[in-house]
MIPAMAR-481725 format. One line per 10 residues: number of its first residue (from 1); for each residue z, x, y of C-alpha. Coordinates in Angstrom, 3 decimals, always signed. Example, Ala and Ser with C-alpha at 12.3 -4.5 7.8 and 13.67 -1.06 7.14 Angstrom:
2
1	+7.800:+12.300:-4.500; +7.140:+13.670:-1.060 .
# end
This chain:
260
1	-64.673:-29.029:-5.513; -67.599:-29.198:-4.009; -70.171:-26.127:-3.011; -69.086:-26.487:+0.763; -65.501:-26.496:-0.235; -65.496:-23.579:-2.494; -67.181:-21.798:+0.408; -64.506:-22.770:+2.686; -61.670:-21.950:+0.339; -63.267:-18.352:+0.107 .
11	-63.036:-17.953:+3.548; -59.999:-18.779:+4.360; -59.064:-16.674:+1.454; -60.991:-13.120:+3.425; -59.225:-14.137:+6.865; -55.681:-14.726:+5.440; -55.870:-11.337:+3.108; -54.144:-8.330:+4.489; -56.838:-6.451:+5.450; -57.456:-8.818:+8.398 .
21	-54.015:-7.838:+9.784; -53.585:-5.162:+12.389; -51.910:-3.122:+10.618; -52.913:-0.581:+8.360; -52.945:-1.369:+4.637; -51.354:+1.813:+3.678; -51.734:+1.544:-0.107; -55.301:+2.117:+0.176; -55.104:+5.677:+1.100; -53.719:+5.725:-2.142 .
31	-57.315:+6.015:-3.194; -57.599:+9.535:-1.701; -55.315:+10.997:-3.901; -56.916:+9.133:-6.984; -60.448:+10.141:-6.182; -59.087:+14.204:-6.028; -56.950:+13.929:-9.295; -59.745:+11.689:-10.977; -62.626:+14.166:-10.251; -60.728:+17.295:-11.022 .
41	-59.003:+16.368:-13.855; -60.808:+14.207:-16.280; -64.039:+16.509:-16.394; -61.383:+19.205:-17.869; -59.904:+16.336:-20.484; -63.097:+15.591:-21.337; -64.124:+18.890:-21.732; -61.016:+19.492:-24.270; -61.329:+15.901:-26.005; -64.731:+17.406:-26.759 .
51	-64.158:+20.656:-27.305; -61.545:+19.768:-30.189; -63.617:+17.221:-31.904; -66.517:+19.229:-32.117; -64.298:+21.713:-33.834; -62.766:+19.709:-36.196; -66.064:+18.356:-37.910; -67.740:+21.394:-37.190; -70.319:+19.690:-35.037; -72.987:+22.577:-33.805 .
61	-74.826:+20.550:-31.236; -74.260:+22.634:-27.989; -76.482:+21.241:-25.353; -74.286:+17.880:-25.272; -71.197:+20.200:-23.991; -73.710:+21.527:-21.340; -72.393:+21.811:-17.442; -74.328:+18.888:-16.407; -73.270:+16.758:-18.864; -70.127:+16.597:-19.101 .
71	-70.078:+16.428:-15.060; -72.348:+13.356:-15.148; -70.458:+11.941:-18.223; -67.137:+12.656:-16.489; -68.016:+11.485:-12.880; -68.909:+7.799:-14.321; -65.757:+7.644:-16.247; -63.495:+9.146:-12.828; -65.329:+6.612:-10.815; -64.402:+4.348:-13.247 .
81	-60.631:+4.711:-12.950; -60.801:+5.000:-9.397; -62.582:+1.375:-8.853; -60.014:+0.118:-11.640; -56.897:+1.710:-9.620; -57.884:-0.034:-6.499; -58.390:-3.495:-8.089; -55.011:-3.098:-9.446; -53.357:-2.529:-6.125; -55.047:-5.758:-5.077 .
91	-54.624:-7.494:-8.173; -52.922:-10.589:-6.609; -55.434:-10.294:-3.133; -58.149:-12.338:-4.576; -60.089:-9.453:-4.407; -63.234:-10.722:-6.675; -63.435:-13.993:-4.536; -63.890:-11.522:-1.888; -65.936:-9.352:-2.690; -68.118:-12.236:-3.767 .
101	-68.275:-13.607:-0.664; -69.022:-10.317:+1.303; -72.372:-10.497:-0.776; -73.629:-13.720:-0.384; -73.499:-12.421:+3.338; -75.493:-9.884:+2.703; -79.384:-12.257:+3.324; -78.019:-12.554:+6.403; -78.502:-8.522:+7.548; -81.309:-7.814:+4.776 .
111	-83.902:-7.120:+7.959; -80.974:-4.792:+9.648; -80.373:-2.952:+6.509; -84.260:-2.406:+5.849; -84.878:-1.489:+9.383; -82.254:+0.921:+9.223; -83.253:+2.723:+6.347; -86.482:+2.812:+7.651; -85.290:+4.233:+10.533; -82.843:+6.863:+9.152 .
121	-85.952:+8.447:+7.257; -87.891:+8.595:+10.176; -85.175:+11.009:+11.326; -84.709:+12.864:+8.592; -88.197:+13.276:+8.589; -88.377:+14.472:+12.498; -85.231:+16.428:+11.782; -86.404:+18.326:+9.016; -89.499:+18.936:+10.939; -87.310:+20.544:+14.204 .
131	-85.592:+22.900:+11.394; -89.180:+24.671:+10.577; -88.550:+26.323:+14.006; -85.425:+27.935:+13.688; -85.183:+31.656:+12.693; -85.824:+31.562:+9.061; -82.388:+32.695:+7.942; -81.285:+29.570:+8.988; -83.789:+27.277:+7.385; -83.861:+25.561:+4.055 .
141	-86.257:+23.417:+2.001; -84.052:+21.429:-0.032; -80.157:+20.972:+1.035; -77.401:+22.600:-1.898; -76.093:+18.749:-2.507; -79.732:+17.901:-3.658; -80.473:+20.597:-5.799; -77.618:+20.463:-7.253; -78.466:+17.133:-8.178; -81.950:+17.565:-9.333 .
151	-80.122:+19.481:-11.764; -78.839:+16.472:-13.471; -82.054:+15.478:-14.257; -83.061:+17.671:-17.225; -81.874:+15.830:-19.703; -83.621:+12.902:-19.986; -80.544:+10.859:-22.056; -78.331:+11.178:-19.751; -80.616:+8.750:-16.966; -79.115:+5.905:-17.237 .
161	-75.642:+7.437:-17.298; -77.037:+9.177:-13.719; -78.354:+5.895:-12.501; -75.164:+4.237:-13.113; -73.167:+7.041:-11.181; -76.142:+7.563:-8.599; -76.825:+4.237:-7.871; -73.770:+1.550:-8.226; -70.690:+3.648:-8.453; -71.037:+6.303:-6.005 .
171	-72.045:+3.940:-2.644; -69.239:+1.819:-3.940; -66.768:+4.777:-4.436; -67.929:+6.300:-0.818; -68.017:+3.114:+1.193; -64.258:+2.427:+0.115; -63.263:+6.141:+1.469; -65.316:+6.597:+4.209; -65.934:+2.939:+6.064; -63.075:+0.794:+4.601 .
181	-60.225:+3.825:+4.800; -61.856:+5.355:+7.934; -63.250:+2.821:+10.107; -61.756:-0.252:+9.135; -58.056:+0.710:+8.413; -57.755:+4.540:+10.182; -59.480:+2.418:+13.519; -56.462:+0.224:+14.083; -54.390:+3.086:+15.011; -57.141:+5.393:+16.741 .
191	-59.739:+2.941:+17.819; -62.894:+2.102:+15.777; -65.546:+4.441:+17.823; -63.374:+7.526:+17.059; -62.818:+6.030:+13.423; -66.669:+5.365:+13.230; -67.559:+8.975:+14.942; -64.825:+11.044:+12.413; -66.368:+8.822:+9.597; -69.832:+10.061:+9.696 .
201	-68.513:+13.938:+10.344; -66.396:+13.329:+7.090; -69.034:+11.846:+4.932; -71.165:+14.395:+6.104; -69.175:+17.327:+5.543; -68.566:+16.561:+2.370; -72.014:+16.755:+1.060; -72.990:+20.315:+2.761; -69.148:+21.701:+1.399; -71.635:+24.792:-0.553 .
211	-74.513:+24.559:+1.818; -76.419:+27.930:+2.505; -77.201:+26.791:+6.071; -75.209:+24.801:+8.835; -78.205:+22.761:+9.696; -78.241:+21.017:+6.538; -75.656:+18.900:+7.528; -78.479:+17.077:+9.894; -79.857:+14.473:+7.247; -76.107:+14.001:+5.801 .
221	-75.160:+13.206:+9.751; -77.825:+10.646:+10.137; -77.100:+8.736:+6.892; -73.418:+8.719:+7.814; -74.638:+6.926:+11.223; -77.339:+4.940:+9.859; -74.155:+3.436:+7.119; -71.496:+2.935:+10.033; -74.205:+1.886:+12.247; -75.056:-1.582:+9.668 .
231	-70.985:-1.148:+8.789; -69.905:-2.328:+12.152; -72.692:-4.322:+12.602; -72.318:-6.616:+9.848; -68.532:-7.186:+11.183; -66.924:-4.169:+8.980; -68.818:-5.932:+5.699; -68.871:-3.408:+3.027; -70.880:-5.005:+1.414; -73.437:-4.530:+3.667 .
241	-73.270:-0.780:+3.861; -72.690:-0.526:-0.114; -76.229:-1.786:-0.142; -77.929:+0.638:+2.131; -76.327:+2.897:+0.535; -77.383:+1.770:-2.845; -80.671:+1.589:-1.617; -80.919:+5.544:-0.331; -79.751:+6.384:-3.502; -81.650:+4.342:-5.514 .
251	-85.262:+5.546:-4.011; -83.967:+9.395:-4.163; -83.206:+8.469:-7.591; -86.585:+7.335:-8.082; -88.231:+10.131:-6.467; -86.367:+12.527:-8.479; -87.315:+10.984:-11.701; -90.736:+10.724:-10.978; -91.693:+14.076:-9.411; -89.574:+16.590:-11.904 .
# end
């Protein structure tokens, strides 16, 4: 076959799948579930699995069964399984050919997803500037979310494990709950503004869940938008808000590493 051809035969492969049916794919929200069970569950296992092999060859090297971790350690593995479970429940979709072909689109929105970042840290920016003048009791330097995650950090060993989970898993692992399950699914049955709009509430609730003031949901709020914003531009193209997303993370990550 030639180039052309294969290109075709991709295609017709996305528009014939069953996520370009009106109805919702139901099995999906299957990944809900996983994602709770996953993140709850296999830091404990781990922590045993360790626990009793450290025991039994009397291993005295504490700091590797340290909070942070076994949470980063853990988190790679549980988005592991959860990326795993979904391909199995599309195991017969074509799902790589897919997915392939949602990223050679992405050259075509690279100016979209640069101007967008661009833009979304020009409001965080002016955002975080409008919180200096509220009563101090309700203002904060650094959100809970991203302390907590400078936290990670100390242990220099465990960055590429971080970068791994930071980076590539995690916008992967949020894009499939919060613009595939919300947006492009949830949307068929309450309309995609309302999907898009509960979507960036979701995603940003999420990440304030132990915040110390309300207003630090503001930069989690404009993320969310700036995602759903190149989401439903690029035609509900995941792969096109996996990479902004990706790209966020990626310079925090940066940042982090170099300023600690």
């Amino acid at each position: 076959m030639t180039g052309k051809s294969i290109s075709s035969a991709e295609s017709n492969l996305q528009n014939r799948s069953e996520w370009s049916s009106k109805k919702i794919v139901k099995r999906d929200f299957w990944l809900i579930p996983i994602y709770l069970v996953a993140n709850n569950i296999i830091p404990l296992l781990l922590l045993a699995s360790l626990y009793i092999v450290f025991t039994l060859f009397d291993f005295k090297n504490e700091a590797l069964l340290s909070d942070e971790n076994i949470l980063i350690t853990a988190s790679v593995i549980a988005e592991i399984v959860i990326l795993y479970s979904f391909y199995l429940m599309h195991f017969k979709d074509h799902l790589i050919v897919i997915t392939r072909n949602r990223f050679k689109a992405i050259r075509k929105y690279f100016f979209i997803i640069v101007g967008t970042y661009v833009m979304t840290l020009g409001l965080i920016s002016l955002y975080e500037w409008m919180v200096e003048f509220l009563p101090e009791s309700l203002q904060f330097n650094e959100t809970q979310n991203q302390m907590l995650l400078e936290e990670m950090f100390d242990n220099n060993l465990m960055l590429p494990f971080l970068f791994v989970d930071i980076v590539i898993l995690t916008p992967i692992i949020e894009e499939l709950l919060f613009r595939h399950l919300i947006i492009h699914e949830l949307g068929k049955k309450i309309t995609y503004t309302v999907a898009s709009i509960l979507s960036v509430i979701l995603f940003a609730g999420v990440h304030v869940l132990g915040a110390n003031s309300p207003f630090e949901i503001g930069s989690y709020l404009i993320i969310g938008a700036g995602l759903v914003f190149v989401y439903v531009k690029s035609g509900m193209n995941l792969a096109v808000s996996i990479t902004l997303h990706a790209l966020n993370n990626l310079v925090s990550f940066i940042a982090i590493v170099l300023l600690k």
